[in-house]
C-alpha positions as CSV (number, residue, x, y, z in Angstrom):
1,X,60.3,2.3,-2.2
2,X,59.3,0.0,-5.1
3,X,57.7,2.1,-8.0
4,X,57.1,-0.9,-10.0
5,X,53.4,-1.2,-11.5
6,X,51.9,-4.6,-11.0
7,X,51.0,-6.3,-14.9
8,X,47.7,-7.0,-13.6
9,X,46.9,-3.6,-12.0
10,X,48.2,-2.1,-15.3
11,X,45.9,-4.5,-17.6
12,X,43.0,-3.8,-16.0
13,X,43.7,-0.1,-16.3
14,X,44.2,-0.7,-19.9
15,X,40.9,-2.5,-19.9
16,X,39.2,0.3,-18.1
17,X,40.5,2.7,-20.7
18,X,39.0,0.8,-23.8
19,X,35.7,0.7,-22.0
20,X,35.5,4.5,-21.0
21,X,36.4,4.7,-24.6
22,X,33.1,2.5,-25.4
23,X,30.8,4.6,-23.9
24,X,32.4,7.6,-25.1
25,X,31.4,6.1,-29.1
26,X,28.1,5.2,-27.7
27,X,27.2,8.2,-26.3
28,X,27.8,9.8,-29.3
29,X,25.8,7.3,-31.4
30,X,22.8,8.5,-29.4
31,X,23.6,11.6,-29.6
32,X,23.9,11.8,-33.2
33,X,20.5,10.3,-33.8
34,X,18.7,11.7,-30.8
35,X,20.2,15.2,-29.7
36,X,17.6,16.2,-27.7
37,X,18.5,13.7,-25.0
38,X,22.2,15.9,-24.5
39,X,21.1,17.3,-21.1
40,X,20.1,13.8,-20.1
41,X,23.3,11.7,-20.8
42,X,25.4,14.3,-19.1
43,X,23.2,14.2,-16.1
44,X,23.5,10.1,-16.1
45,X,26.6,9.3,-14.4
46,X,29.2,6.6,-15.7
47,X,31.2,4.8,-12.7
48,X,33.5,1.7,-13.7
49,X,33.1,-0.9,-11.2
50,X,35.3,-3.5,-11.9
51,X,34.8,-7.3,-11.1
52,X,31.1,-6.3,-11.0
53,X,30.2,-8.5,-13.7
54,X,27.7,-6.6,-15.5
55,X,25.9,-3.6,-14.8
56,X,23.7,-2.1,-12.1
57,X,21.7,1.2,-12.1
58,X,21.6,3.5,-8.9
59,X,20.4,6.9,-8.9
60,X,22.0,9.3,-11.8
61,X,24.7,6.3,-12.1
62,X,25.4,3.8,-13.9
63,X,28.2,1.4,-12.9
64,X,29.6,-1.1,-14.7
65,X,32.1,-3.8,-15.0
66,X,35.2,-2.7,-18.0
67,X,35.1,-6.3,-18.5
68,X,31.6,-7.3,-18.9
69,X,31.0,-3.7,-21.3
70,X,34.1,-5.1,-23.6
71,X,32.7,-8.1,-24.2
72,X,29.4,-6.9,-24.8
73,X,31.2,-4.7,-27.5
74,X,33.1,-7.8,-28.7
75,X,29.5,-9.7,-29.3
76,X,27.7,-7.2,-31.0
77,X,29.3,-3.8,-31.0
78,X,25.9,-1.7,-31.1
79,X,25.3,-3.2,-27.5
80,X,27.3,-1.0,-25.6
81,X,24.9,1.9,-26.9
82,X,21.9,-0.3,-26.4
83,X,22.7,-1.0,-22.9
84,X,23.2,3.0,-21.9
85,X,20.0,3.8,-23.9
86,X,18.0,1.6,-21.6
87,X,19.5,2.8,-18.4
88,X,19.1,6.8,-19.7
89,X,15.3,5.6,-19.9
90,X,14.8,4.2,-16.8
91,X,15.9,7.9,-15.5
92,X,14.0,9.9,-17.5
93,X,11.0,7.6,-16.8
94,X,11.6,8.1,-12.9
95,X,11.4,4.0,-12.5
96,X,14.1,3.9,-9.7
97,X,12.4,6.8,-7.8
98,X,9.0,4.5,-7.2
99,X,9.4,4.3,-3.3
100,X,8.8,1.0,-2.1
101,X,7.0,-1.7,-3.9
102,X,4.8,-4.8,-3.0
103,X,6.5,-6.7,-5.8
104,X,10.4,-5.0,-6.9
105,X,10.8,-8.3,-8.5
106,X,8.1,-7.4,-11.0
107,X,8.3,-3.5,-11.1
108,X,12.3,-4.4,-12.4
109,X,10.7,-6.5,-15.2
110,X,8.0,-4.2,-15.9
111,X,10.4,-0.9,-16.1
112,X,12.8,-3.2,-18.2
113,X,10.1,-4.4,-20.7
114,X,8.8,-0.6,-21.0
115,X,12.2,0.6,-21.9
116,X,13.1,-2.2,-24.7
117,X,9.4,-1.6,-25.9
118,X,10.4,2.3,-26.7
119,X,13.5,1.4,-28.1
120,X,11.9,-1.5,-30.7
121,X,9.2,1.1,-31.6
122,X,11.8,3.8,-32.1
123,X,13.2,1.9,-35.1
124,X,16.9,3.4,-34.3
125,X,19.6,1.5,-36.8
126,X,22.7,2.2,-34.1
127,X,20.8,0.5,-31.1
128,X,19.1,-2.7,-33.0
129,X,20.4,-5.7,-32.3
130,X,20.0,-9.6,-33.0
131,X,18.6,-10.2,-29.9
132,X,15.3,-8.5,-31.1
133,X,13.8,-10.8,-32.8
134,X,13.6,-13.0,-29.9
135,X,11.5,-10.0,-28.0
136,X,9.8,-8.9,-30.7
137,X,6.7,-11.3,-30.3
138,X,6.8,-11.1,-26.7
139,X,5.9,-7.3,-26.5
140,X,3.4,-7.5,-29.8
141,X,1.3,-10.4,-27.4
142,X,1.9,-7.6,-24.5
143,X,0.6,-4.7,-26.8
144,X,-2.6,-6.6,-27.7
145,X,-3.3,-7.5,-24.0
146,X,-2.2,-4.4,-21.9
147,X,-2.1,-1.6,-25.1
148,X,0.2,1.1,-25.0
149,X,3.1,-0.5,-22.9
150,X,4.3,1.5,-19.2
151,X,6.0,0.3,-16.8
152,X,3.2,1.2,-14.5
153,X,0.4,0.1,-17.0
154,X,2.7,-3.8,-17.2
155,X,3.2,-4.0,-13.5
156,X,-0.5,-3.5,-13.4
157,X,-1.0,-6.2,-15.2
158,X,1.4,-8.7,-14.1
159,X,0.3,-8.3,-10.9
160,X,-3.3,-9.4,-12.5
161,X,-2.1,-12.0,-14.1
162,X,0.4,-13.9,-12.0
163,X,3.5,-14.9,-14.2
164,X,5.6,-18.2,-13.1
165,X,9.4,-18.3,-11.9
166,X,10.1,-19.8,-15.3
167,X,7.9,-17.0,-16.8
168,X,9.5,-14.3,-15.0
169,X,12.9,-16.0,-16.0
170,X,11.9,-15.8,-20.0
171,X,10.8,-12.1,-19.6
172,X,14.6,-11.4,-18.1
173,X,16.2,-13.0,-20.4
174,X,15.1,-11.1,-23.5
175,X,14.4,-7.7,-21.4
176,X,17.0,-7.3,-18.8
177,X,20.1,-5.1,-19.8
178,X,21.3,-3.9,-16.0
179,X,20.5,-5.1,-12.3
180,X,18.2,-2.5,-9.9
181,X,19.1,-3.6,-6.8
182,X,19.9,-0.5,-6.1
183,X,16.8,1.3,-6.7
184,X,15.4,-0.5,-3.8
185,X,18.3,0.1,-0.9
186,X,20.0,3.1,0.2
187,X,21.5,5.2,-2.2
188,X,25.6,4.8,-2.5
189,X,25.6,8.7,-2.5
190,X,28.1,8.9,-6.0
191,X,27.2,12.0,-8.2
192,X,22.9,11.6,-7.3
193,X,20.9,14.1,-8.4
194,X,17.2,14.3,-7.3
195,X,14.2,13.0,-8.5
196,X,12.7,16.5,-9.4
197,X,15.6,17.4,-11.5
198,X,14.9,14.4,-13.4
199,X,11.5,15.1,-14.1
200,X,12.7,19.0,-15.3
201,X,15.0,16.7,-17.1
202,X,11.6,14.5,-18.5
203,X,9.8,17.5,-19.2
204,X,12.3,19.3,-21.1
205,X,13.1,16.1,-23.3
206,X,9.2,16.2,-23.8
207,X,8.8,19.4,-25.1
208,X,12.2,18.7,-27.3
209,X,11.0,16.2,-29.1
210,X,7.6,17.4,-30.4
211,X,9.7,19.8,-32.2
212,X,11.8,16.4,-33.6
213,X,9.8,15.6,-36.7
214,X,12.7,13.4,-38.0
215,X,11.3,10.2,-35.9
216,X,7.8,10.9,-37.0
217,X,5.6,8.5,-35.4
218,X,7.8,6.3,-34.5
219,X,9.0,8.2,-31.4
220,X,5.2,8.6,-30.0
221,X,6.4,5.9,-27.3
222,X,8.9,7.8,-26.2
223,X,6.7,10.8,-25.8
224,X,4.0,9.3,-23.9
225,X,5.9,7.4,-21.6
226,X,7.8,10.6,-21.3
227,X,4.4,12.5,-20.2
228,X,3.5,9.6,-18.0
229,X,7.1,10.2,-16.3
230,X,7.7,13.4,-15.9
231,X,3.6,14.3,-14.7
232,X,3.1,15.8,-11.6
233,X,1.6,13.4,-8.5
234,X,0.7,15.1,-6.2
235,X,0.6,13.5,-2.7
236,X,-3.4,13.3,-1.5
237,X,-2.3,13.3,2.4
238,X,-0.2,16.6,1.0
239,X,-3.3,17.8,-0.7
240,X,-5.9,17.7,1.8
241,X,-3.8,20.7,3.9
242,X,-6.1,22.5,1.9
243,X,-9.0,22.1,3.8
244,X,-7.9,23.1,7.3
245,X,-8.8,26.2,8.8
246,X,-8.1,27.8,11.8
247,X,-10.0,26.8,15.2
248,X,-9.8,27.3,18.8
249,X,-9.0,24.1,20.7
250,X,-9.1,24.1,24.7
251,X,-5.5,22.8,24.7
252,X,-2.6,24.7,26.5
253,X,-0.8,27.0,24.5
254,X,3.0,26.1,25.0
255,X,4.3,28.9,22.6
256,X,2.4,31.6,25.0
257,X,2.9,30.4,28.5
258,X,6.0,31.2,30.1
259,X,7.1,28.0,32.8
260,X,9.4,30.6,35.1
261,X,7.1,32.6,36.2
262,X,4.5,30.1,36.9
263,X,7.1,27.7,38.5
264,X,8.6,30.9,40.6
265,X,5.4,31.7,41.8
266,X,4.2,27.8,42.8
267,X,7.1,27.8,45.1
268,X,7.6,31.5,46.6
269,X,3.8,32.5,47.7
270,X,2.2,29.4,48.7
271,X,1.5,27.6,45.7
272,X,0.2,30.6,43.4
273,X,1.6,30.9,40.3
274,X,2.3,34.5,38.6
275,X,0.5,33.1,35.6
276,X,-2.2,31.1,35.0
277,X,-1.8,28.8,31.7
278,X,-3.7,29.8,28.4
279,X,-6.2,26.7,28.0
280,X,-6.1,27.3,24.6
281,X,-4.4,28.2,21.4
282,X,-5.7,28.0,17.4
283,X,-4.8,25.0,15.5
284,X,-5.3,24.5,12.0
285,X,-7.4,21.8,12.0
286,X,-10.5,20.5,9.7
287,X,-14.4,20.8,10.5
288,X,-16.2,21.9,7.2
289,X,-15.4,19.5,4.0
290,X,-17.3,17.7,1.2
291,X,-17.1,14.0,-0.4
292,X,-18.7,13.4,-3.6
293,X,-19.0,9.9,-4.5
294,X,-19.3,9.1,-8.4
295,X,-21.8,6.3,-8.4
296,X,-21.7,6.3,-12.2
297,X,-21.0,2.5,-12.1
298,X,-17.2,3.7,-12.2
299,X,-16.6,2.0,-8.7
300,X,-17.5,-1.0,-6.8
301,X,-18.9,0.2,-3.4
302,X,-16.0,-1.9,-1.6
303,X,-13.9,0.5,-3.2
304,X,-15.7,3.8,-2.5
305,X,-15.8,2.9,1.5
306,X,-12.5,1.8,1.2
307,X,-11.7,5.7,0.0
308,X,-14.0,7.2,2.6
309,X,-12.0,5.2,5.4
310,X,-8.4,6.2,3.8
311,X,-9.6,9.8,3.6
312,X,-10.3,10.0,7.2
313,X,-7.7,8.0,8.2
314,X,-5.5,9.8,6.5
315,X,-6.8,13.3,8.3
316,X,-7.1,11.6,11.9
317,X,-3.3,10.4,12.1
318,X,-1.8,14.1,11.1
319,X,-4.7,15.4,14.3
320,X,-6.3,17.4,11.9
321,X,-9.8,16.7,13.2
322,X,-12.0,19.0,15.4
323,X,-13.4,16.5,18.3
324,X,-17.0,17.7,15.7
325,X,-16.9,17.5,11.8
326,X,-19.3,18.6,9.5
327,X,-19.0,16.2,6.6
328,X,-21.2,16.1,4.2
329,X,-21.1,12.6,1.6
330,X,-22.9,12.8,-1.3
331,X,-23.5,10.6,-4.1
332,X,-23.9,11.4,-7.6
333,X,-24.2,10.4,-10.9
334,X,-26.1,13.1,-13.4
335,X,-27.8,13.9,-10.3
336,X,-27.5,14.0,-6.7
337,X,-28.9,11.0,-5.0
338,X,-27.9,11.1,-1.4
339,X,-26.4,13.5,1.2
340,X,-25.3,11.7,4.6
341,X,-24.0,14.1,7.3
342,X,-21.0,12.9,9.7
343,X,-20.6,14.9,12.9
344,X,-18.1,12.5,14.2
345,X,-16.5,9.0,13.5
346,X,-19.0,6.5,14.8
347,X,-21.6,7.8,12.9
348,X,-18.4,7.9,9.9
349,X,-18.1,3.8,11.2
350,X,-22.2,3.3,11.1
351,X,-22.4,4.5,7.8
352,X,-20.2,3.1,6.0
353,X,-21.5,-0.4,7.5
354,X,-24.4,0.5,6.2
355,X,-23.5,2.5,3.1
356,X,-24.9,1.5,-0.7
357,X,-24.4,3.5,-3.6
358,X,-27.1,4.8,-5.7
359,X,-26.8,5.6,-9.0
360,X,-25.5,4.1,-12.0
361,X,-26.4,6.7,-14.8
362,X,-24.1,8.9,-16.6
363,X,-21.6,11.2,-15.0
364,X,-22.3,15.1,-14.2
365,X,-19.8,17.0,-12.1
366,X,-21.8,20.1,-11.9
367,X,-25.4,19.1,-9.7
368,X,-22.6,18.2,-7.1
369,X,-21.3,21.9,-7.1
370,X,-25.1,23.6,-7.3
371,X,-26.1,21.3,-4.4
372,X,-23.0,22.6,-2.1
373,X,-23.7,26.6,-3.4
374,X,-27.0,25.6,-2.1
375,X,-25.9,24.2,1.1
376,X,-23.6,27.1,1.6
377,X,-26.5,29.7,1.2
378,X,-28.7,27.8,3.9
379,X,-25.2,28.1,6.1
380,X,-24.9,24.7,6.3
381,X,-21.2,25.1,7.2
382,X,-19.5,27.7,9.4
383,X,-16.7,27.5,6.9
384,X,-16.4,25.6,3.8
385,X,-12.9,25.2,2.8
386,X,-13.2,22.0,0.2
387,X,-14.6,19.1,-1.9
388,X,-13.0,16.0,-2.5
389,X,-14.2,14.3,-5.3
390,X,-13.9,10.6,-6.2
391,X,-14.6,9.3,-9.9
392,X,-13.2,7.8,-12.8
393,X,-13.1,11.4,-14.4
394,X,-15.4,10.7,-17.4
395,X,-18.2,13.1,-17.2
396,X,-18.7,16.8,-17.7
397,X,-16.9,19.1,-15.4
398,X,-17.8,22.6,-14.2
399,X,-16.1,25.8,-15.8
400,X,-16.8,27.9,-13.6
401,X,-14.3,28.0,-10.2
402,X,-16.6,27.5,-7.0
403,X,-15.7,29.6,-3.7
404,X,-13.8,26.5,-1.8
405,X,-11.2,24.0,-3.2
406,X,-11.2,21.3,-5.0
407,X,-9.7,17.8,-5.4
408,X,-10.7,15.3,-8.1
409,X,-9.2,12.1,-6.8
410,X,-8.8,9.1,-8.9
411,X,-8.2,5.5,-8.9
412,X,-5.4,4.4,-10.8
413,X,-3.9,6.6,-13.8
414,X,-5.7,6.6,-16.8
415,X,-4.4,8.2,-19.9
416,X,-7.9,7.9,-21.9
417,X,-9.6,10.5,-18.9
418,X,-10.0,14.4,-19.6
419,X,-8.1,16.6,-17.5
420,X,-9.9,18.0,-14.9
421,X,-10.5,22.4,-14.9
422,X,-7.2,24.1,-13.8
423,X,-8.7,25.5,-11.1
424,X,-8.9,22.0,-9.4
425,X,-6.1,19.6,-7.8
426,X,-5.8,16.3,-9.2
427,X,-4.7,13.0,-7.2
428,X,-4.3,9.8,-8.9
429,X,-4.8,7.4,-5.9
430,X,-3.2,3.3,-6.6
431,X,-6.0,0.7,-5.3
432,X,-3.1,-0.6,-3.6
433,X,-3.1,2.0,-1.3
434,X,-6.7,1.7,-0.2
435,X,-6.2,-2.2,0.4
């Protein structure tokens, strides 16, 4: 047996060595100016990938190539830490959990140019490096454009404005650090941990670092895009469980009727079975529910039936229709101005053919909420179980909790909105969604 160790297998081990040893100094260089990210750089995952030629993000992992980190190092030796700074941010940001996107090409820029815009801001002597002052006019054009920069508030606006290959090509070149091809296929299934740890992970970085007072104002990028990605979305299909209730439905119960005995009988006494069939069973299902429609100018009336017809459709492919609804959808601004019942879906499809808004005033949650007490009093439903209702969140809300649940949905995040009561749900719903 030949025990002899191949010069090229034992050189790139050597190289391998010097680059663990890398990322070993520039973890502690981050470390040592931002401590409250410990938790977060032991969760991210280093794997050396060698002849990868450069570096790719998965998730909880970043791999890279022992060659391509070394001569990173060799250019400008604060680059290594740069480089693991950016990909620690796309984790605790949540950008490679997104699901699937219309446009990866420009969620990848936009996550990329949201990262490097926290780090410029941050001011941070061990991760700046020559290359900024190429970037730094880029993102100040961004900032007067767009404002605070996100990735989700970027992507946004790319997707407004159209950029050109040779555009996109410019933004890579100054923002880029790792490839995220990754993010978008199936997981490799090395060291992963879940999306929800990272958020605990966001969260606990969050409330970490209002205690850091070292950064001042300089870390208040950090922190918002922090809050931005560790916040709670709920899921509005998930949400509307709410409203169901329990009904009978003349459908044959298959976890109460027993098949022996009625087969056994069918062919023993001439055809009559032992037990006849229950014809029905309850189902939770929905009948009694509210829409309010903010007509406050907030929203186009495209987009508002666009909302009514996801909300149904939505409900009608998880069955969670009775064969009659009670619906109630009422518009609103500081006051009520209509109230259209729906009883089933083609009077849902003849309305909204029909359907205008009314309104345009300021915005008052609470006639909505009187006007439903009221319809509740005249037993307008058998059973009230919820409200959903649409705006742009600027108006006065209720303090007081009504008697059936509630779900302020709205269209696209918005940091400038109040938070609606505690008592409510919140769903932030992308107009992408609606189209």
């Amino acid at each position: 047996m030949n025990d002899t160790v191949n010069p090229s297998e034992e050189y790139i081990r050597e190289l391998d060595s010097l680059a663990g040893k890398v990322l070993e100094l520039a973890r502690d260089e981050i470390l040592m100016s931002f401590r409250f990210l410990d938790r977060s750089l032991m969760e991210l995952k280093t794997v050396s990938k060698p002849g990868l030629g450069g570096i790719a993000s998965a998730e909880s992992v970043m791999y890279y190539d022992p060659v391509y980190l070394l001569k990173c190092s060799q250019r400008d030796f604060k680059l290594p830490a740069r480089i693991l700074f950016h990909v620690l941010l796309h984790h605790i940001f949540a950008h490679p959990f997104t699901g699937k996107r219309t446009d990866a090409v420009l969620w990848d820029l936009s996550c990329d140019i949201a990262a490097e815009s926290v780090i410029a801001e941050l001011h941070e002597p061990c991760l700046t490096i020559d290359d900024d002052l190429r970037s730094a006019g880029m993102l100040r054009v961004l900032r007067e454009d767009i404002g605070p920069l996100s990735a989700e508030k970027i992507y946004k606006y790319f997707r407004k404005n159209p950029l050109t290959p040779s555009r996109v090509l410019e933004y890579e070149r100054a923002f880029k650090r790792d490839e995220h091809d990754l993010w978008h296929s199936s997981s490799e299934g090395e060291l992963v941990i879940s999306e929800e740890e990272w958020k605990k992970i966001a969260r606990q970085v969050l409330a970490e670092i209002k205690n850091f007072s070292e950064k001042g104002s300089a870390a208040e990028s950090l922190e918002r895009n922090l809050s931005e990605g560790a916040e709670v979305k709920y899921d509005y299909a998930k949400l509307l469980e709410h409203f169901v209730v329990m009904g009978e439905q003349l459908r044959l119960s298959d976890d109460e009727f027993d098949y022996i005995y009625y087969t056994y009988g069918l062919e023993n006494y001439n055809g009559m079975p032992f037990i006849e069939p229950l014809e029905y069973r309850d189902e939770k299902r929905i009948r009694d529910f509210v829409i309010a429609i903010d007509t406050s100018a907030s929203c186009s009336g495209e987009t508002v039936r666009k909302f009514i017809r996801h909300t149904f459709d939505l409900l009608k492919r998880n069955e969670s229709f009775f064969r009659k609804v009670n619906v109630h959808i009422i518009q609103c601004d500081s006051e009520v101005k209509s109230d259209e019942k729906i009883t089933d879906t083609s009077e849902l499809d003849r309305y909204l053919s029909e359907m205008k808004l009314y309104g345009g005033g300021a915005t008052d949650f609470r006639p909505v909420f009187s006007y439903v007490d009221d319809l509740n009093e005249k037993r307008e439903f058998d059973n009230l179980k919820g409200m959903i209702y649409f705006t742009d969140g600027y108006g006065i809300y209720p303090e007081k909790k009504p008697d059936f649940d509630v779900i302020f949905a709205f269209l696209n995040d918005d940091p400038g909105r109040l938070s609606p009561p505690a008592w409510s749900m919140k769903a932030v719903i992308e107009e992408e969604a609606l189209n």
